[in-house]
Every structure is written in structure tokens, then in C-alpha cells.
N, C-alpha and C positions, 0 to 999 in steps of 0.2 A: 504494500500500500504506500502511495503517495504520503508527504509529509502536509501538502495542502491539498483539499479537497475540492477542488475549483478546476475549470476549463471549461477550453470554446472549443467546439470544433462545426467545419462545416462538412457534410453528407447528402449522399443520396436516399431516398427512403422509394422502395418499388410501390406502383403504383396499388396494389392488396395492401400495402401497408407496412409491407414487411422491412425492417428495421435494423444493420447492423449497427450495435455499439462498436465504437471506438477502443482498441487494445489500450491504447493511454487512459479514455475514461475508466474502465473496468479497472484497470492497474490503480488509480486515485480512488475506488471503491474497498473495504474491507474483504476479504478473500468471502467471508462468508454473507456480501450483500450481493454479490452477482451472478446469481442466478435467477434470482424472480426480482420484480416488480411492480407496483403500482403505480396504473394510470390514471387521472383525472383531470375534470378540467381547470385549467389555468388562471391565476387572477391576472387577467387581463389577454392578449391574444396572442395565448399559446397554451398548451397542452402540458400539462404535469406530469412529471416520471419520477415516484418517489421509489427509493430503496425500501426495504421495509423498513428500519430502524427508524427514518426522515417521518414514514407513514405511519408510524404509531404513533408518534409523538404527535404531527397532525392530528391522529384521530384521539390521544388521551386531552385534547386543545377542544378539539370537537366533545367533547362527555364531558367536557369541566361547565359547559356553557347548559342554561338553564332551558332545555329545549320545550317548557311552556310559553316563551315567548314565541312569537308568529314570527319576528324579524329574525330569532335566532333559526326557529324551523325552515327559515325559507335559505336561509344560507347554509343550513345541513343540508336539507332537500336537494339543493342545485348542485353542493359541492358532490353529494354523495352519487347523482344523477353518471350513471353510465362509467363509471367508475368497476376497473378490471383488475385482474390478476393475470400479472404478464410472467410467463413462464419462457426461460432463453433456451434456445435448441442448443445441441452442441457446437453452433458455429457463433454463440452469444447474438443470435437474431431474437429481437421480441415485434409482435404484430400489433402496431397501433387499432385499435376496434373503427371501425368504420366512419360511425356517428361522430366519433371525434376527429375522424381526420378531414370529415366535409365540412363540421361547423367551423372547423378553425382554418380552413381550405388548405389544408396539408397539403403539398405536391412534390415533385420530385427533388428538391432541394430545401435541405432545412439549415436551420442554425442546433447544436445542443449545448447548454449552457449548464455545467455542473455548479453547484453551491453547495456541498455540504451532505450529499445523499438527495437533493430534491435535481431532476434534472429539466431545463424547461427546455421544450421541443416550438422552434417557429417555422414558421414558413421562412424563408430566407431572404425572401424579396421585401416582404414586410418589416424583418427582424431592422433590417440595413436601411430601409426606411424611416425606420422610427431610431436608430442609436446611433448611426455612422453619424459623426460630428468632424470638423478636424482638429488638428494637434492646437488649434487658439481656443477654440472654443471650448474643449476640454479644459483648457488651462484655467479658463475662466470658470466654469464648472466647477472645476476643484477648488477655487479660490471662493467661490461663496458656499461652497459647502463647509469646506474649512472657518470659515471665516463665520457662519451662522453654528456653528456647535464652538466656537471661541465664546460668541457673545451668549452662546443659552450656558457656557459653564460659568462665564461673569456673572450672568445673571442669580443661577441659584449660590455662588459662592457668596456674592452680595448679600442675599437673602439667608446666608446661614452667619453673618457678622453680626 
């Protein structure tokens, strides 16, 4: 296993759905997370591919929440909505389910983006779309991001004088 749990990679996915991981992804995986997985969908537009470990935790997140509310039932309901257990062949292929690869128009080129055991799966065209930035605008990115968790730790240090 990797020491950081992170990467990009870009792939084909066949038009069934069918799905090679990445030897480097699998290798950043725990020897004992790469064989099955969990798919759902995504908060926002792309498709989720959770390790199990990533997917318990999701779902002890999901049974901590008080599911008599309607707002919390509606966000189980959807999250839970079409939601699989992906089993990897011997060549570490797993088959995206259909329903998800139309809503989120999955096609022959994806982006997968590892964090930690959650893997998010996009379209490619879409992914580059919405993040490809360049090397300034990043900078700048960085610079109010950094620069707004400077002023929220002024803040509460302030507040703890």
C-alpha cells in the first residue's frame, strides 16, 4: 500500500460499463480493500466508488442521522437509491450498473479520482470542464483559500482571548 491514499488517473470504461482499475490505484488501496466495492451516486456529477472501509463509515454517518426526519429520509432514500456491490474479476475489472452510468452520462472516457478509499468516477469531458484552471488561477485559488482558514483561525483565537 501506498503511503498517500490519493490519485488521478484518466481511463477508458467499455461501453457495458465495464471498468479496469488502475495497478497504481489498487497498489494506494489496503491489500484487503481491493476486491469488492461500493457504488453510489455522487454528491455532485459523478459516481461514487467506495472501498468498503470508506463505505461503512458513510453508512455508520448515515444511522447516526435521525431518519424521522423527511429531509434526512430523503437524502438516505437518494443516497441509498441504486446503490451496488461491485465485485472485481481476476483482471481487477468492476461493472458500473447501468442506471448510473446514463444519469451521470458515463462514456468512454472518465477521470478517477482517489481520496482516501472513496473513488469519484466522471465523465472526462465534464471533469476538465468544471476543474482545468491554469497555473495563475490556481495560485490564486490557493491564496484565498489559505488566506480565509488564516482569518477563521484569527478569528476563533480572538475569540478564545
Amino acid at each position: 500500500m501506498s503511503e498517500l491514499n490519493y490519485g488521478y488517473w484518466e481511463v477508458s470504461i467499455e461501453k457495458s460499463g465495464r471498468l479496469k482499475l488502475p495497478t497504481a490505484l489498487l497498489r494506494a488501496l489496503p491489500e484487503d480493500e481491493r476486491a469488492a466495492f461500493y457504488v453510489t451516486h455522487g454528491f455532485g456529477e459523478h459516481i461514487m466508488v467506495w472501498s468498503e472501509k470508506a463505505y461503512r463509515e458513510q453508512m455508520d454517518f448515515l444511522n447516526s442521522l435521525d431518519r424521522n426526519l423527511t429531509r434526512v429520509k430523503q437524502y438516505r432514500n437518494a443516497f441509498l437509491r441504486n446503490t451496488a456491490l461491485l465485485e472485481c474479476d481476476t483482471q481487477h475489472r468492476i461493472v458500473i450498473p447501468k442506471p448510473l452510468m446514463e444519469l451521470y452520462r458515463i462514456d468512454k472516457e472518465v477521470v478517477l479520482l482517489l481520496d482516501n478509499g472513496k473513488i469519484e468516477l466522471w465523465n472526462s469531458k465534464r471533469y476538465h470542464e468544471k476543474f482545468d484552471m491554469t497555473p495563475e488561477a490556481l495560485e490564486q485559488l490557493n491564496e484565498e483559500i489559505h488566506l480565509g482558514r488564516f482569518e477563521a483561525e484569527k478569528e476563533v483565537s480572538g475569540a478564545l482571548s
